[in-house]
N, C-alpha and C positions, 0 to 999 in steps of 0.2 A: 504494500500500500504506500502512496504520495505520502510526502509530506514536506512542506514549507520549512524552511530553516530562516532560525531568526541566531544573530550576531551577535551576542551579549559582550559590552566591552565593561573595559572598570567602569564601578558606580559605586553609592553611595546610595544605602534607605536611613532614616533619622527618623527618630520621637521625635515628639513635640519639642520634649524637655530639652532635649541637644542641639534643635534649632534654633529655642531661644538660645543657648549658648555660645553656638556658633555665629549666630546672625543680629540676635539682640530680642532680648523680649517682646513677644507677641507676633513676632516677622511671620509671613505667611510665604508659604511656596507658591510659584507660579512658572505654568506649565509652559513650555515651552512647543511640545509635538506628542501630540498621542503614541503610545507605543501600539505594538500590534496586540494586547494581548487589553480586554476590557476595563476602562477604568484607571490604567497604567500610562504614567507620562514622564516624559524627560523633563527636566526643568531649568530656567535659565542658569540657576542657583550652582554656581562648582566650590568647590574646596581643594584642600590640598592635603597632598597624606604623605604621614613622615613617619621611616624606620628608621633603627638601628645605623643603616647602610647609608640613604637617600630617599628623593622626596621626590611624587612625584606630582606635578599640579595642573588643577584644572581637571578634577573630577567631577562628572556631572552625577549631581543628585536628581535620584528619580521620585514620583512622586505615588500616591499620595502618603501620609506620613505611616509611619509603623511601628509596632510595639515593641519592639526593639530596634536597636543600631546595626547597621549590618556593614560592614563593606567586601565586595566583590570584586577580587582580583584575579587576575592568571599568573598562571606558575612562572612567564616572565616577568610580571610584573613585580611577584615578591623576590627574584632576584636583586630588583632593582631596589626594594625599598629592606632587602639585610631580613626580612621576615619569611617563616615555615607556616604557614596556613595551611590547615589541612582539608580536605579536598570535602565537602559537605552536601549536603538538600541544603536549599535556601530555607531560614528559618533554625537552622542546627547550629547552634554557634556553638556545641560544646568543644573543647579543645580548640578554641579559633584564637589567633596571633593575636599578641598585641599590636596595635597603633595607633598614631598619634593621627588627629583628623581640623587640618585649622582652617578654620571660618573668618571674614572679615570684621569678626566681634569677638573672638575666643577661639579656647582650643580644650579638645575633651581628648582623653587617652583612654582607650578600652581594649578590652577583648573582642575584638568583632570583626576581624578578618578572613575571611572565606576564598576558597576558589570554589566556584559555582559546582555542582556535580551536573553532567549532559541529564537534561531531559525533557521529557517532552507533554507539554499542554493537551490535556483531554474532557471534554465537558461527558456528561455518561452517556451521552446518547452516541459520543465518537467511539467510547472505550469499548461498548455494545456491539456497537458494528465494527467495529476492527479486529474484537476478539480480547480487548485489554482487560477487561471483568477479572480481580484476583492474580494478576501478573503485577509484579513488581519492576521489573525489567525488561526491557527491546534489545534488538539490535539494531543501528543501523546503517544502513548500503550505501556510500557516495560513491555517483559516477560522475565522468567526467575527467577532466586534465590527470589528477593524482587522483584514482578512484581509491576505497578504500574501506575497511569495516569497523564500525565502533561501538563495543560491546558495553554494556550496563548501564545501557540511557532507561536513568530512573522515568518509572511514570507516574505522574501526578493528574491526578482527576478530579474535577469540579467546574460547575455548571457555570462559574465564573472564568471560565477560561475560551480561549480560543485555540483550536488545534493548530499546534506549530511545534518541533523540535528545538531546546536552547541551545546552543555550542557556546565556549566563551572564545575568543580570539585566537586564544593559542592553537585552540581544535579545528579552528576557520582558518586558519594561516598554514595549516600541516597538509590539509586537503584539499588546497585551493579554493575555498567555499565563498561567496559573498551571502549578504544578507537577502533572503528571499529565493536562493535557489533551491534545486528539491531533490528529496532525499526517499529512502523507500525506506522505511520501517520492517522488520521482521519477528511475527509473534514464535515465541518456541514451548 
């Protein structure tokens, strides 16, 4: 079966509480571009994010606000910033890197650094018809220039979502992949 492959590059989700601190009490985000996924937006708003190592800036925060802090990087990226993140679901932050995340009003240091784990958006009525009902895992198939197989794209399901596979950059740069081209999913 198709499916849509979306880009995921570094970002940044915020509380409330860490955008007053970053931006100044009461600041509100404002979207910049809907992403493809419902309710989901890029936002003008960037930061900058600092390890150990180095810093990297002009991280765009996406929207709208979340009950924890998260940031999302690839395994080049924590080269660059001296941090080990370990590889998660969004939303997992347990064992996640520290780092340092500054705003044009402050700076908050946490545990909240992630590399994205592949996976793929399903509402139930995709997961029904694809066969994804009680699977935890896909494969999936890139054709094209560097074709290729990549095994344990987690599946996530809800009726908030819109069917599309995540990769984060590093995954899009290995296969040649841009945002939007297509991918086959394989159930086992």
């Amino acid at each position: 079966m198709k499916v849509s492959i979306g880009v995921s590059a570094r970002h940044v989700h915020v509380t409330k509480e860490d955008l007053n601190i970053l931006f100044g009490e009461g600041f509100e985000l404002t979207e910049k571009v809907a992403l493809s996924q419902p309710g989901q937006y890029a936002c003008n708003e960037q930061v900058t994010l600092k390890g150990p190592k180095g810093t990297i800036e002009r991280v765009r925060i996406l929207g709208p606000e979340r009950n924890e802090t998260q940031v999302e990087i690839s395994k080049t990226d924590s080269f660059a910033l001296g941090i080990k993140p370990p590889v998660r679901n969004s939303g997992d932050l347990e064992g996640a890197a520290e780092v340092t995340i500054v705003g044009p009003c402050g700076k908050i240091t946490k545990n909240a650094a992630i590399i994205a784990a592949r996976h793929v958006h399903a509402t139930l009525e995709d997961a029904k018809k694809y066969g994804f009902e009680g699977k935890e895992f896909v494969t999936l198939v890139v054709k094209g220039e560097k074709p290729g197989i990549l095994e344990n794209v987690y599946v996530r399901i809800s009726d908030k979502f819109s069917y599309e596979v995540h990769l984060d950059t590093d995954d899009a740069n290995a296969f040649l992949i841009k945002q939007g081209d297509e991918a086959e999913l394989i159930v086992k």
